[in-house]
N, C-alpha and C positions, 0 to 999 in steps of 0.2 A: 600420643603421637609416636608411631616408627621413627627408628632412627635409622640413616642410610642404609647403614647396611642389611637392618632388616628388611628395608625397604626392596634394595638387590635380591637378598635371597628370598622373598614370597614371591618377587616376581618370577625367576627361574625356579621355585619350589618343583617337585615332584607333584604334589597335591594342593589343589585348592579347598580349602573348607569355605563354603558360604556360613558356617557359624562363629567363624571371625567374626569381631562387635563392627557393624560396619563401619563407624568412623573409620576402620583401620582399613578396608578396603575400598571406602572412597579416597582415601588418602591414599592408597597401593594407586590406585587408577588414577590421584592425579599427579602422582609423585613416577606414574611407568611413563606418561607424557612427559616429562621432565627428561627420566632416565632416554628415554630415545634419540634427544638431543644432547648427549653429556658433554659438559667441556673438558676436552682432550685434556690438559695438564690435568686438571683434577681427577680427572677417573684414572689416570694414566698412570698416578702418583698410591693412590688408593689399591690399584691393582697388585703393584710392585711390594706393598705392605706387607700383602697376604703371605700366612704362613703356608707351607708346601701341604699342607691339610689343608685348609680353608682352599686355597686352589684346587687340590685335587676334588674336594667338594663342591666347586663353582662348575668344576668343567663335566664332574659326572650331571651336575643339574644341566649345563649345558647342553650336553650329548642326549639326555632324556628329551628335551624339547626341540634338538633335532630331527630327534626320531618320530617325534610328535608331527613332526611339520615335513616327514618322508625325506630329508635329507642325511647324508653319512656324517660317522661320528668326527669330531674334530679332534684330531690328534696333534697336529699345532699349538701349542698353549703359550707365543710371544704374548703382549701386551697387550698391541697392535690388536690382534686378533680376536682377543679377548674384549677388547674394545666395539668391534665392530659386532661380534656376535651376541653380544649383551642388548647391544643396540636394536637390532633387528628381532630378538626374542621378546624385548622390551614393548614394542611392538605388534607383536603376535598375543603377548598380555593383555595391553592395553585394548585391544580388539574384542579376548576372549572374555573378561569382567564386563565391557561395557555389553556384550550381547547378552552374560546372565544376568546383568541388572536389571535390563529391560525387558526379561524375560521374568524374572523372582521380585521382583522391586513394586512397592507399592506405585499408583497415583504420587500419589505426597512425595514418596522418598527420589522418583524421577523428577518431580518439580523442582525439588530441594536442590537435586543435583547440577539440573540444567541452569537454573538460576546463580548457582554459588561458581560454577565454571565462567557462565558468562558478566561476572563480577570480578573475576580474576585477571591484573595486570597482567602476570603472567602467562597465561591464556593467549590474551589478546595480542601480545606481544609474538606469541610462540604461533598463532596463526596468519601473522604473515610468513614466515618462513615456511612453511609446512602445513597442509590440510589432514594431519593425524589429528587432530583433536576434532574437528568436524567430524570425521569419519566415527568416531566415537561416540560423540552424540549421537549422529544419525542411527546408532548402534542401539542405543541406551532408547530412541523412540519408536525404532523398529523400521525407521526407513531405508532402503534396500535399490538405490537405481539400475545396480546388476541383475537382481529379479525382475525387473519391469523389461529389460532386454532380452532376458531368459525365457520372457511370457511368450515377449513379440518374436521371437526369433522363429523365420518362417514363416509369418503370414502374409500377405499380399498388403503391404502398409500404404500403399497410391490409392488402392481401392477404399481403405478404412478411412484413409485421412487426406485423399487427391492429394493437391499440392503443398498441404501445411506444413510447415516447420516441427519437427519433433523430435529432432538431433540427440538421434538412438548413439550417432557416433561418436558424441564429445563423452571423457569423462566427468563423474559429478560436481568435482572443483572447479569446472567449466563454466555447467551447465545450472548451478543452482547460486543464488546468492551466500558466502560465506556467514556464517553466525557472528564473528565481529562485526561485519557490515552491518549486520541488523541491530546490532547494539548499540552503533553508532547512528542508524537512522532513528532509532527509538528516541536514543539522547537528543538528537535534532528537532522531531515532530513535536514530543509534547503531549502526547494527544491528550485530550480532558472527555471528561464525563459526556457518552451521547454522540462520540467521535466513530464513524465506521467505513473500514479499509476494505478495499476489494482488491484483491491478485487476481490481475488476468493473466491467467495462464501459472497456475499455482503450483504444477507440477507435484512432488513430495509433500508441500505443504510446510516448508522452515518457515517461509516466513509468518504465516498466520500462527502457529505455534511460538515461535519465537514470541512475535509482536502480543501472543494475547497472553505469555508466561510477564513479561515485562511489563504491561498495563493491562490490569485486572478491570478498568476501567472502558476499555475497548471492544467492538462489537468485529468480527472479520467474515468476510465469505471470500473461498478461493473458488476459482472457476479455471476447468483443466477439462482438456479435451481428451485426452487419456485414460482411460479406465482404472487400468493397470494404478499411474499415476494416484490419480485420485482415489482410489480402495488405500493404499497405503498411507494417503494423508487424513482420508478419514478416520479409519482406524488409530490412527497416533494421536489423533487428538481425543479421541474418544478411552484412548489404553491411558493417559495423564489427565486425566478431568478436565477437557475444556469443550469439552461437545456441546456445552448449553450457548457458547458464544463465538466459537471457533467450529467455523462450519466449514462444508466443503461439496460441491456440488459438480459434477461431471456434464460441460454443455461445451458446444460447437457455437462459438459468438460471433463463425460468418452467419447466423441463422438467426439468432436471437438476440433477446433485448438485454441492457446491461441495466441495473439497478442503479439506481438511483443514492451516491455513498460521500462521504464528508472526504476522499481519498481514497488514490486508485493509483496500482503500484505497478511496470512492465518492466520484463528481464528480456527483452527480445523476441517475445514467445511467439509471433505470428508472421503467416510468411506479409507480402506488400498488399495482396488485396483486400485480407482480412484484417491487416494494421488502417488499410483505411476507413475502412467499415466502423471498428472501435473505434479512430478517432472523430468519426459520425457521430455515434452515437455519446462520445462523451460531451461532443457537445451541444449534444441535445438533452441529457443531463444539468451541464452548465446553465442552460437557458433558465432554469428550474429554480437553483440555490450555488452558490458560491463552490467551487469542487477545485481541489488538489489535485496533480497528477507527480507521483514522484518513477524516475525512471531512472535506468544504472543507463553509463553513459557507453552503450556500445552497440551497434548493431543500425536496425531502420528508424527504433521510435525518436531517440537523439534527430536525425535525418527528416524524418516528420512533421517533428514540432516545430521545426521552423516555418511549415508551410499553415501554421495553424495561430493567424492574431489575435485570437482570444488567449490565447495562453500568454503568462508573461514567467519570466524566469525569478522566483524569487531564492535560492540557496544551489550551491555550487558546492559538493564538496571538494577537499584537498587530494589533489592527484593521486590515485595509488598502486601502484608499482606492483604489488602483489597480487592483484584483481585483475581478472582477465577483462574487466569493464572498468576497469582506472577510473573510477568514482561514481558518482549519483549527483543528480541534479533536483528540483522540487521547482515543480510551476505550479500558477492559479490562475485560475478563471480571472480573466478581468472585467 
C-alpha cells in the first residue's frame, strides 16, 4: 500500500508508468478520488511540513501538469494555493488512470475494479457530494455522453427523432442514474435466479452494466433510441464480459412491442405520447405474468402511474438530496 505522500507525488508525477504493480495504481486511482476532496486542516498541516525541497519539487510537478493542461506556471506557492491546485490536478489524474484503464485493463481487471469501488463506503459516501467518481467509472467503461453530443452536433434531431425527449442539453449527472443509486437498487430488488430487467430507454447503459456486474444471476436488455447512445453501451458491455446477458438493442418503442420481463426500469426517458404508449403496453405484459415497474421519482412516469390501477406502490425510497430525481419508487402488477 502507498503511503500519502507517495500517493501525492504519483499523482503530480512527471511520468506515469503502467508497469507500476497495479494494486498500486488502483489505489493511486482510488486514493486521487480521495485526494480531490482533501480535508483542509490536514492537507493544510501536511503542506506546511514540507521541506523548501520537497515544495520546490511539488510545485515543479505542479507546473508540469499545468502545462499539461495549457495553463501558466504557478508562481504563488501560499498553502492555500497549493491546496487548491493539488486538488484540481488530482483530478485531471483521476480522469487520465481511469481512461488507460479502460483502455490497457483486462475484462476481469475492469470487473474487479467496478465492483470493489462500488463496495466502498467511501465511495458511496463521496458520491453524494461530487459526481467525480461516476465520471471515472464511466471512464474505466468507455462511456463517453460528450461524444454522443459531438456525433449529433448538427444534424436535424426533429427529423430523427420528431418530438421525443433526448436531452442533448442536460449534463450526465443529470441525465443518467448515479452508480450509488444502483447499488442501492440492487440491495433493494434482490433479484434471484430467472429474474429479467428491461431499461427503457437505457441510454449509456450504467444501469444494465451495473445491475449485471452486481447479480451474475440476472438476465437485462436496454432499449435506447439513440444510436450513438446504444453503440457505446453495447460496446461496454461487450469490452467487460457481459455481452452473453447484458444486451442492448437500439429501437423506437412509439412503434414497437416491449418484451415481456420480471422488471422494467424508467428515468424519464420519453416525451407524454410515447410514455403512454409504454404504459399500454406494460400492461399488456402484466396481463401475462406478475411484472415490476421501478421508476426514479422525477419527471412524467411518477405523474403517469397514478393514472394506471393496476399498478400498486410497493417501496419508496429515502429522499435524496443529492439526486436530481430525490429517490426511486417500485410498483407491481396487481
Amino acid at each position: 500500500m502507498l503511503s500519502q505522500f507517495e500517493i501525492l507525488k504519483l499523482i503530480t508525477a512527471k511520468h506515469t508508468k503502467l508497469s507500476l504493480p497495479q494494486q498500486s495504481w488502483l489505489t493511486a486511482l482510488f486514493k486521487t478520488i480521495e485526494w480531490t476532496f482533501p480535508e483542509k486542516a490536514s492537507l493544510r498541516k501536511r503542506l506546511t511540513s514540507l521541506s523548501p525541497e520537497q515544495r520546490k519539487e511539488l510545485l515543479d510537478s505542479v507546473n508540469y501538469w499545468r502545462g499539461e493542461a495549457k495553463l501558466a506556471p504557478l508562481k504563488r506557492t501560499s498553502d492555500k494555493m497549493f491546496q487548491v491546485e493539488i486538488a484540481y490536478l488530482a483530478k485531471l489524474k483521476a480522469f487520465q488512470i481511469s481512461k488507460i484503464m479502460g483502455q490497457k485493463s483486462s475484462p476481469k481487471n475492469k470487473r474487479d475494479w467496478v465492483l470493489k469501488t462500488l463496495e466502498s463506503e467511501f465511495f458511496l459516501t463521496l458520491s453524494k457530494k461530487t459526481f467525480l467518481g461516476d465520471e471515472c467509472l464511466d471512464r474505466i467503461l468507455g462511456l463517453n455522453e460528450r461524444k454522443v453530443k459531438t456525433k449529433l452536433f448538427g444534424k436535424n434531431l426533429k427529423a430523427l427523432y420528431r418530438n421525443e425527449d433526448i436531452y442533448l442539453d442536460l449534463e450526465p449527472e443529470d441525465l443518467f442514474t448515479p452508480y450509488r443509486v444502483l447499488k442501492q437498487m440492487s440491495n433493494q430488488l434482490k433479484f434471484t435466479k430467472g429474474d429479467f430487467l428491461i431499461d427503457l430507454g437505457s441510454g449509456l447503459g450504467r444501469v444494465g452494466i451495473v445491475m449485471g456486474l452486481l447479480n451474475p444471476q440476472l438476465q437485462f436488455l436496454g432499449l435506447e433510441l439513440i444510436k450513438e447512445r446504444h453503440q457505446q453501451a453495447q460496446n461496454a458491455s461487450r469490452r467487460i464480459g457481459l455481452s452473453d446477458r447484458v444486451q442492448f438493442v437500439c429501437q423506437d418503442l412509439s412503434k414497437t412491442l416491449i418484451p415481456t420481463a420480471s422488471y422494467y426500469y424508467l428515468f424519464n426517458p420519453f416525451s407524454i405520447v410515447t410514455l403512454k404508449r409504454v404504459f399500454q403496453e406494460l400492461y399488456r405484459n402484466a396481463e401475462k405474468k406478475k411484472i415490476k415497474v421501478l421508476m426514479a421519482q422525477v419527471g412524467r412516469p411518477p405523474r403517469m402511474v397514478k393514472r394506471q390501477p393496476w399498478l400498486k406502490q410497493v417501496y419508496l425510497s429515502p429522499l435524496d438530496k443529492h439526486w436530481r430525481a430525490h429517490g426511486y419508487s417500485l410498483y407491481q402488477s396487481r
